[in-house]
C-alpha positions in Angstrom: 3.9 -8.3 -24.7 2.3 -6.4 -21.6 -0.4 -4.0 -22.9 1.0 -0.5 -23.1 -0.3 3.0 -21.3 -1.7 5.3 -24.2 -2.1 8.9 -22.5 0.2 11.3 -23.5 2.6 13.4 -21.5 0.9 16.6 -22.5 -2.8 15.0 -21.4 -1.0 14.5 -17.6 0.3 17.8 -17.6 -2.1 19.8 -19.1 -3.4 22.7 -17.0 -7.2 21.2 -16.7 -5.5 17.6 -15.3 -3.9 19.8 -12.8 -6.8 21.7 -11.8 -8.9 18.5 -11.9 -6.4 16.8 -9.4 -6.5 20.2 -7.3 -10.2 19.4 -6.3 -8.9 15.9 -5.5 -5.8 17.0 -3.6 -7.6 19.6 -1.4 -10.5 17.6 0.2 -9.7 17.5 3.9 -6.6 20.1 3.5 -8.7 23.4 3.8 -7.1 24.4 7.0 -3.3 23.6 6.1 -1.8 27.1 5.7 0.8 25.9 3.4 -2.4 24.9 1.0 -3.8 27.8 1.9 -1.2 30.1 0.3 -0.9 28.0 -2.4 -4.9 28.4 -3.6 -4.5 32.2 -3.0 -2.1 32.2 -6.2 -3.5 29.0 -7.7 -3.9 29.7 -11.3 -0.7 30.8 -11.2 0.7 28.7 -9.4 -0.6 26.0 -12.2 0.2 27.3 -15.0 3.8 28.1 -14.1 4.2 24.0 -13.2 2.7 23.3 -16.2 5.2 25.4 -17.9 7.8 24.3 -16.8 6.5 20.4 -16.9 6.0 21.7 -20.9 9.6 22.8 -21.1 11.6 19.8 -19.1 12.4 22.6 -16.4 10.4 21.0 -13.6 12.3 20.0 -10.5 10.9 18.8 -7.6 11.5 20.2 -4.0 13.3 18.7 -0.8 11.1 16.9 1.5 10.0 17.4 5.2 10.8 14.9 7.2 8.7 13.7 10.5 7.9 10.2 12.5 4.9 8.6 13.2 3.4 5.8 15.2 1.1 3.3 13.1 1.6 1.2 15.3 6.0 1.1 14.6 7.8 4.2 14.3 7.7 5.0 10.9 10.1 8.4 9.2 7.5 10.3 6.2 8.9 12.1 4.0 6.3 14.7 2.9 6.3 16.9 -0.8 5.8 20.5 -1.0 2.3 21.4 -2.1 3.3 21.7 -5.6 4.9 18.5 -5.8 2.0 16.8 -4.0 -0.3 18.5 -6.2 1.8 16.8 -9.5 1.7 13.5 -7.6 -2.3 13.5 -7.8 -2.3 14.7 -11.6 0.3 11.6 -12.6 -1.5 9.3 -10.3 -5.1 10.0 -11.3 -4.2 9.5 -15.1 -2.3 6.2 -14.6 -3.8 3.9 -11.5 -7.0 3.1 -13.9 -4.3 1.2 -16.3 -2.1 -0.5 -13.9 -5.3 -1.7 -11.6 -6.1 -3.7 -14.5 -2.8 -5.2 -14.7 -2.8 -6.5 -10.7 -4.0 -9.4 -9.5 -7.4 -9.9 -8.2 -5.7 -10.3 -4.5 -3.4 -7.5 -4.2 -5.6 -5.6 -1.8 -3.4 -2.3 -0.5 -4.2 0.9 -2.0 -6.4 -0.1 -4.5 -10.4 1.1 -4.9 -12.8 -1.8 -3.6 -9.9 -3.6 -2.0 -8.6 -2.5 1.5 -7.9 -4.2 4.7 -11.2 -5.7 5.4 -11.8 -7.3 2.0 -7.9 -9.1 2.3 -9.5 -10.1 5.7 -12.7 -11.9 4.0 -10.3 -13.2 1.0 -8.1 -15.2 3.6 -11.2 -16.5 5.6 -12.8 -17.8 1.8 -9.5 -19.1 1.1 -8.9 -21.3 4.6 -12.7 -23.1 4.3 -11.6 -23.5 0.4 -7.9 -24.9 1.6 -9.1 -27.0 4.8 -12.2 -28.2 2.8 -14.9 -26.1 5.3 -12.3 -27.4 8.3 -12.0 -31.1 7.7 -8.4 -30.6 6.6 -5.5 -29.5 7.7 -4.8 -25.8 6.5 -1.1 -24.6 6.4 -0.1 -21.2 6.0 3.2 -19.9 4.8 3.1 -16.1 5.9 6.0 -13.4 5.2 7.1 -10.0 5.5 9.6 -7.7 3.3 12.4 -6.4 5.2 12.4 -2.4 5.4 9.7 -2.6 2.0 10.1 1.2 0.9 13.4 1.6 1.8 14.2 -1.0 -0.1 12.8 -0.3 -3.6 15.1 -0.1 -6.1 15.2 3.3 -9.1 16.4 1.3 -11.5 14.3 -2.0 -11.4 11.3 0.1 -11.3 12.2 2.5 -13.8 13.0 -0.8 -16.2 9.5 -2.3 -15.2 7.5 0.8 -16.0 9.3 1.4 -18.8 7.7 -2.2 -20.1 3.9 -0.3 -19.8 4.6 3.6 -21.6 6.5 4.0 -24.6 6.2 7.9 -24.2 9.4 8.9 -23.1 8.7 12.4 -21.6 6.1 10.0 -19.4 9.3 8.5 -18.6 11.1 11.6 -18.0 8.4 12.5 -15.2 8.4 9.0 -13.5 12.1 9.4 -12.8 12.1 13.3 -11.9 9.5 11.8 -8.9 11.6 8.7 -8.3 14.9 10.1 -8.2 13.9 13.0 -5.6 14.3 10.7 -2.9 16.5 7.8 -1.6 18.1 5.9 1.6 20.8 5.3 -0.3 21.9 5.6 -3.6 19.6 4.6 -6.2 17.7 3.1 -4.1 14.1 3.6 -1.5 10.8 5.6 -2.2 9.2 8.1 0.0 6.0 6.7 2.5 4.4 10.4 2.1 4.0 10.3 -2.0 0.9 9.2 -3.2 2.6 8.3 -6.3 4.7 5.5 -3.8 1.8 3.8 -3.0 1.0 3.2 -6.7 4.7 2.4 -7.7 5.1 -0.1 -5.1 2.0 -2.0 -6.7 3.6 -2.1 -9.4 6.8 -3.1 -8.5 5.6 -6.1 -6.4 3.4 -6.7 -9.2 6.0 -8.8 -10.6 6.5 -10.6 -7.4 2.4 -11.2 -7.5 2.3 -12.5 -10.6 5.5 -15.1 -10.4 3.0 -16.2 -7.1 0.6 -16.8 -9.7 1.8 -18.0 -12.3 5.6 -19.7 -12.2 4.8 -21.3 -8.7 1.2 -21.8 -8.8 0.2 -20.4 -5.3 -3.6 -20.2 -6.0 -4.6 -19.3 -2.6 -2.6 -16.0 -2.4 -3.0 -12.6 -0.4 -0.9 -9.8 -0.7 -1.5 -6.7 1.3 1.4 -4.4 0.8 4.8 -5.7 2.1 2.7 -8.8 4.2 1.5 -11.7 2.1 0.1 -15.6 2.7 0.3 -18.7 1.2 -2.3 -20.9 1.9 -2.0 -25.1 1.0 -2.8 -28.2 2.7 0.8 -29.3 1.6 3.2 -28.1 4.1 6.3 -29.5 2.1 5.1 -27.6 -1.1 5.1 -24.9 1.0 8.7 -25.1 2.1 9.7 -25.4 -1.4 8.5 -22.4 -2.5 10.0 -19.9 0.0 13.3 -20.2 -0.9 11.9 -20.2 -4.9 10.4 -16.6 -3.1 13.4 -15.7 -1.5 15.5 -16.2 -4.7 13.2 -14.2 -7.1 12.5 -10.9 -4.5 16.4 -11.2 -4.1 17.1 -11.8 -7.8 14.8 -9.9 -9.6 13.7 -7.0 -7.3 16.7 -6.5 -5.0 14.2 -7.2 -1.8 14.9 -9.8 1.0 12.1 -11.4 3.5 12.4 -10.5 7.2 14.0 -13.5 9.0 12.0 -12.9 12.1 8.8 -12.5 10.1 8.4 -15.7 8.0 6.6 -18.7 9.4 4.5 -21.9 8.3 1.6 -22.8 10.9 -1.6 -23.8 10.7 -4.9 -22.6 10.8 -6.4 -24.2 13.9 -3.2 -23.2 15.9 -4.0 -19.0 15.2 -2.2 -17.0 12.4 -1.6 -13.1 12.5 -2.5 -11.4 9.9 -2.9 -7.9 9.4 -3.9 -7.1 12.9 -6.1 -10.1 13.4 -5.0 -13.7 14.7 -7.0 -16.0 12.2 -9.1 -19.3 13.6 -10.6 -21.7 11.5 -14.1 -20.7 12.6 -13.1 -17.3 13.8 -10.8 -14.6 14.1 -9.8 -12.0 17.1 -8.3 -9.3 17.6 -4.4 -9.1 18.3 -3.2 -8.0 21.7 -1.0 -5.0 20.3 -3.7 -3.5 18.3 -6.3 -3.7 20.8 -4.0 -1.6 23.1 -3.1 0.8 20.2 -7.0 1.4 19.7 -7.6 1.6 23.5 -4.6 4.2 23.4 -5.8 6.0 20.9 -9.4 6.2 22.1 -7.8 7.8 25.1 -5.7 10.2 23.2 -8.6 11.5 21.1 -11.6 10.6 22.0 -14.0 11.5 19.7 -17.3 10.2 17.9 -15.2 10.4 14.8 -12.6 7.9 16.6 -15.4 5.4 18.1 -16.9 4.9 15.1 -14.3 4.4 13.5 -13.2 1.6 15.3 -16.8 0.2 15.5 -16.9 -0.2 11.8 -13.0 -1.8 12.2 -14.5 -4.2 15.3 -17.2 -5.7 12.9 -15.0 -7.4 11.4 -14.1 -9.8 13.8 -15.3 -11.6 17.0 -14.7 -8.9 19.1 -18.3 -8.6 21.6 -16.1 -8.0 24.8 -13.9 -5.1 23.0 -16.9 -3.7 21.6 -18.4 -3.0 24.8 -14.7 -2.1 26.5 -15.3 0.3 23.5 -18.8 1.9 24.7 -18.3 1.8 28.0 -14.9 3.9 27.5 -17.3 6.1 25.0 -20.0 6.4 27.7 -17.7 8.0 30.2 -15.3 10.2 27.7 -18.4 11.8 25.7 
């Protein structure tokens, strides 16, 4: 029996939650005027969503839509204030619980996790896999096709469903589900914070199959990319179509056919954003010219040390100084 989620409905919506996650919410957003006119009426403004929260009269608002680079063109889909605010008030009460139910290698938006840590994870795992390099390391590595899109209203209402037993909890979840789709029934919204949290726990179940039903020790899953790391390149292609089966099956998700591949370690392998070397790993190509754009585009001390702290994390000495001398000149 999966452990169950004990804060009630009334603690998530209660006006001091709300005001709490307002704090949270704000930082960074002082000089958004649609924030802005919200604050000027704030109490009000709280206590009437809390209201109608209380009374099951709570609807949430259409979205604005707008496209982005990073690095693909992506469409974001983002909440009225009011919304966004009740996105922070669910999400602060429930990521504590479901953290604790994720594996240890899930690393996208989760505290102390992140990019770089996935990044030292896979290195750890290829010296443990190819015995500090005296074996041959093969990595299965895969990508979900269209991942938000994708997600499916009813399988994740059924999977949370498993975790809180309080049904007005449940009532909320599928208010804030249901407000968006790509299609019927199915596809969650890139903007909502609450997404990011929902599509943990939705591949949850994907993560712990990994684990668990086909044994795939040396696992990494960072959002809709993962890994599969083995010396045995046969296990490995027995196991992806076990993977395709269950994400099809169970989750209504399918793999990108251009994105799946088994190689090895000495040969190079792309993962988020770096090509991976036994003894090393470098920068891709694409992201190096998305930085070197971007520097361009903004160049700021903000953006340069930004990308410093990013460029540590790899063997990247020649892009470093591309980086200063481009800083040298610009500021």
């Amino acid at each position: 029996m999966k452990i169950q989620f004990n804060d009630s409905f009334e603690e998530i919506i209660s006006v001091e939650n709300l005001l709490e996650a307002w704090t949270e919410f704000i930082k960074g957003k002082h000089a958004k005027q649609d924030v802005l006119d919200f604050e000027t009426h704030l109490i009000d403004e709280v206590q009437i969503l809390h209201a109608e929260l209380l009374h099951k009269t709570y609807r949430h608002s259409a979205y604005i839509p707008f496209n982005i680079s990073d690095p693909k063109p992506r469409n974001i889909h983002k909440a009225s204030v009011r919304d966004r605010l009740l996105h922070h008030a669910l999400h602060r009460k429930l990521y504590s619980f479901f953290d604790r139910t994720f594996i240890f290698d899930s690393f996208s938006c989760r505290e102390g996790k992140g990019t770089h840590k996935a990044l030292d994870r896979f290195a750890e795992f290829g010296r443990k896999v190819s015995r500090n390099n005296t074996r041959t390391c093969w990595i299965l590595k895969c990508d979900i096709r269209k991942f938000f899109a994708n997600i499916d209203h009813a399988i994740l209402l059924s999977i949370l469903d498993m975790y809180v037993l309080d049904k007005n909890i449940l009532w909320l979840f599928r208010v804030i589900i249901e407000s968006f789709e790509t299609r019927p029934g199915v596809g969650l919204p890139l903007g909502n914070l609450t997404s990011q949290l929902f599509v943990n726990v939705y591949m949850n179940e994907f993560d712990q199959y990994m684990k668990h039903a086909l044994k795939a020790q040396q696992y990494i899953r960072y959002a809709d990319d993962f890994v599969v790391l083995s010396e045995d390149k046969v296990w490995l292609e027995s196991i992806l179509p076990q993977m395709q089966r269950f994400l099809k099956d169970q989750l209504h998700l399918q793999l990108h056919p251009q994105k799946v591949s088994i190689a090895t370690l000495a040969s190079g392998v792309d993962f988020l954003g770096w090509v991976h070397f036994p003894k090393h790993r470098v920068l891709r190509t694409v992201t190096k010219k998305r930085m070197l754009r971007r520097i361009t585009q903004h160049p700021t001390q903000a953006t340069f040390q930004s990308y410093y702290g990013m460029l540590q994390h790899g063997n990247a000495e020649k892009i470093i100084k591309e980086v200063r001398n481009a800083e040298w000149i610009m500021l």
